[in-house]
N, C-alpha and C positions, 0 to 999 in steps of 0.2 A: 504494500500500500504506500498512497505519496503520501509523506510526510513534509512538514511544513519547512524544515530545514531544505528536503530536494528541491521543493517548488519555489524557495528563495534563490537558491543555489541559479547560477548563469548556466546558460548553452551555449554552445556555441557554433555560430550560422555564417555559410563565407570569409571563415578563419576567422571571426570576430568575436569578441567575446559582448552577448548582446542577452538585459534581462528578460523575462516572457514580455513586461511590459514595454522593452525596445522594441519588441520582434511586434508586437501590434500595432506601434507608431509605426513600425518599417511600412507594413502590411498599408496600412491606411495613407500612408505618402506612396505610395506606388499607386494605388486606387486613383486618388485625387490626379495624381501627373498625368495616370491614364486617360483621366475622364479630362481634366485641362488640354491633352493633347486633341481628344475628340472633339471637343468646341474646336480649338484652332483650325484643327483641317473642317469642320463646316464654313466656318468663318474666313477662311481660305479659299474654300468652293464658291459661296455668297459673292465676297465679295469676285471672286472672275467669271461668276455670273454675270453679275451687275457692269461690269466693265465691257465684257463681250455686248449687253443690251448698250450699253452706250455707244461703243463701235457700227453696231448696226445700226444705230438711230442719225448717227452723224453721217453713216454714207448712204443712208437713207433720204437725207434731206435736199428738195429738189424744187424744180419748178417747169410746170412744161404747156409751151403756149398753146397747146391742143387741148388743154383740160386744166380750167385753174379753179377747181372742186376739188384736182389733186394737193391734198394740205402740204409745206413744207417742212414740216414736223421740227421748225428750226426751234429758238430759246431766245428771251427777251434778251439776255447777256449776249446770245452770239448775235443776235438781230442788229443790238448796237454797236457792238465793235465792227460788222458787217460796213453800216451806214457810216463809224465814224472812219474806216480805212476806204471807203470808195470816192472816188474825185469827187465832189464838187457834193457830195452829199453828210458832211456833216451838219449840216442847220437841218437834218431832220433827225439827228442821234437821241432827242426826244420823244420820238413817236415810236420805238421799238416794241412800248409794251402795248400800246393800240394795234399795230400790226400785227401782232404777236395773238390779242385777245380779239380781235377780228378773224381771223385765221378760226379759233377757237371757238367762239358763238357760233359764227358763220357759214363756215365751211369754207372761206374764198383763201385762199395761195399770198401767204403774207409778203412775196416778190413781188406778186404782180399789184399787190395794194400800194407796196411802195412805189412800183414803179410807175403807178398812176398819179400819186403825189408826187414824184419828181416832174414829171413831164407835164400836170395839169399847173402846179405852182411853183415850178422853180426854182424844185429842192425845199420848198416853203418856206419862199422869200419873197413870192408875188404882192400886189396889193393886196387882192383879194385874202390870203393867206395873211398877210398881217393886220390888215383892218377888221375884215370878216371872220375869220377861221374857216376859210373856207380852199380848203387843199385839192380838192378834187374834180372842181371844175361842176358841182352838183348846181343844177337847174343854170348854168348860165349857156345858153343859147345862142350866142354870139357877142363880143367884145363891148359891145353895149347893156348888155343885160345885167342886170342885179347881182343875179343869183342869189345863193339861202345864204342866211346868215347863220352862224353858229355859234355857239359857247366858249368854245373851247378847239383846237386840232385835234386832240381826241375823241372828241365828240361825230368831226367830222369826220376821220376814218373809221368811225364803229357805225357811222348812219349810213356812209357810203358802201361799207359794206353788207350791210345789212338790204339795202335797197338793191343790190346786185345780187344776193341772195336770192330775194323773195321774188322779184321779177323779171330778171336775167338768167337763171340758172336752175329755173325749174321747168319743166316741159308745162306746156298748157298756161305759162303765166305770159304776161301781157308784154315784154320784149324778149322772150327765148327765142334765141335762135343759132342754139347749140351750148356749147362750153368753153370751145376756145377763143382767145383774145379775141380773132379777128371775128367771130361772133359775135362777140357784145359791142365792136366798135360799129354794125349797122344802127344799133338804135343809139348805142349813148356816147356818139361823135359823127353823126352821120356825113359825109364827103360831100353833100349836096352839090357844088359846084367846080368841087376841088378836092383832087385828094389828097387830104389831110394828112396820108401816111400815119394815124394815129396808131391803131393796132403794130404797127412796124417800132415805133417809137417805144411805146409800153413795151412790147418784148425783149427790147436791147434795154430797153434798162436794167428790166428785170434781171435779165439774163446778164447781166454784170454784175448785178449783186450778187446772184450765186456764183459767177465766176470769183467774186472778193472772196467769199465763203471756202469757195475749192483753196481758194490759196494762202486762207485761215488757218482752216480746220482740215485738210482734207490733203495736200499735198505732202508728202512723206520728204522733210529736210534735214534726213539723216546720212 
């Protein structure tokens, strides 16, 4: 039988001399490491999860003038750094998070929204645009017209988008007449005497932003 003298008495485990109650510390710091190892490698996986979705999200981000329902899945952060590294378009590096939350209500292609406020105001430096808040050219009808007044430049890229939403971009509504730019330049810039080359214009803009972006986010300068 054990007697209390043997059960005080040491063993000895991996040439060590260790009491029963080191060998249950031992026991229980091997558990714990093991199980801290097993968080780490989840937390390991997680995060190059999360990284790989991020990779695909940024080479995911696009713009195409065949279809600007196609969201471009961009970021208010890269929206701005986008507008403040492309020529002549920093005096809009304030409007990223309206493009951004227009894109998002909406469903319309936060390039092509930009590049409707570069081309209709002038980077949003027009009169129009600093008297009015009015970026995008909404109800002015020719060089003498009014047009809408607004609140705010945010105001006016979430109404502008919204208005190209509802009745540009849905079949059966009162200007569809498809999806791509040059769709929507028959009703809301129409050439009446002259071709305006507006649709041509909105697309190179566009399509320079996302070229800033390629060479942001997207160009490998290693």
């Amino acid at each position: 039988a054990f007697s209390f003298n043997i059960l005080s008495k040491y063993s000895t485990v991996s040439g060590e001399n260790l009491s029963l109650n080191n060998i249950d510390n031992e026991i229980a710091n091997n558990e714990e490491a093991e199980n801290l190892k097993i968080e780490y490698e989840k937390l390991q996986t997680r995060i190059k999860n999360e990284e790989m979705i991020e990779i695909n999200r940024v080479e995911g981000v696009t713009y195409l003038r065949e279809n600007v329902t196609v969201i471009s899945g961009i970021t208010e952060d890269e929206m701005k750094e986008v507008l403040m590294n492309t020529t002549g378009s920093k005096t809009m590096a304030h409007l990223a998070s309206a493009f951004v939350e227009a894109e998002k209500k909406y469903g319309v292609n936060a390039f092509f929204m930009a590049g409707i406020v570069a081309l209709e105001s002038g980077f949003a430096t027009s009169r129009r645009a600093i008297e009015d808040n009015n970026l995008t050219g909404y109800e002015v009808y020719s060089d003498s017209s009014e047009g809408r007044l607004f609140n705010s430049h945010d105001e006016s890229v979430l109404h502008t988008a919204r208005h190209l939403s509802k009745n540009y971009l849905k079949e059966d509504s009162m200007y569809y007449n498809g999806l791509s730019v040059d769709a929507i330049q028959i009703m809301y810039c129409p050439d009446e005497e002259e071709d305006k080359r507006w649709e041509e214009k909105v697309d190179y803009l566009a399509s320079n932003f996302l070229k800033t972006y390629d060479n942001l986010f997207r160009v490998d300068k290693s």
